[in-house]
N, C-alpha and C positions, 0 to 999 in steps of 0.2 A: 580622744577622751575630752569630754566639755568641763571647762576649770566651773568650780558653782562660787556664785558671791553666800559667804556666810554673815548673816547679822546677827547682830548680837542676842544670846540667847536669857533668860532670868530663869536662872536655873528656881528664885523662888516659886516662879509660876509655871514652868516645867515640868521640875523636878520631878523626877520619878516616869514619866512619858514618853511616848514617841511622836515627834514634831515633823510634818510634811514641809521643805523648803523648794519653794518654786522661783524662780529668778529672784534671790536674794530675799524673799519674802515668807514669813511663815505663813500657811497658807490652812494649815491643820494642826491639831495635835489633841492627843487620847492615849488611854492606857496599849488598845491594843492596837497590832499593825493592820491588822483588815479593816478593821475601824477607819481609821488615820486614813489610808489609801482611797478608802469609801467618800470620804468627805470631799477630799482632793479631787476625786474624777468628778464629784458632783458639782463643785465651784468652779471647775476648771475642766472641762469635759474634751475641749482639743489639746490638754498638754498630753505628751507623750512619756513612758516610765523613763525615758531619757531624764527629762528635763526637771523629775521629779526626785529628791533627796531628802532619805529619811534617815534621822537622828534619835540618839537614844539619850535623853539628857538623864544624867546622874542624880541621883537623890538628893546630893549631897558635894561639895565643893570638897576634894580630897588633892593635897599635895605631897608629889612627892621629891622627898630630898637626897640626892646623890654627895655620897661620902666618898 
């Protein structure tokens, strides 16, 4: 299994999305996943679903606290 580099995401301009990460780089992102995957094969047309990592950024920044 290939370890992926994560950069850092702004969930402001995320938020709510799904983000294509290709070697550490975000590379897409849109509401939906066919969409998002679409983009990716079109900028990037020899990566392989290996090499491609898709994210589901949160709306919203939510912590949780263990008691």
């Amino acid at each position: 299994m290939k370890k992926f580099a994560l950069p850092t995401i702004s969930i402001k301009k995320y938020g709510g999305k799904q983000v294509a990460i290709v070697k550490g780089k975000i590379v897409a992102s849109g509401y939906d996943t066919t969409t998002v995957l679409q983009q990716t094969k079109k900028r990037l047309p020899h990566a392989t679903w290996q090499d491609i990592l898709l994210v589901a950024v949160p709306k919203g920044l939510t912590v949780v606290y263990r008691l």
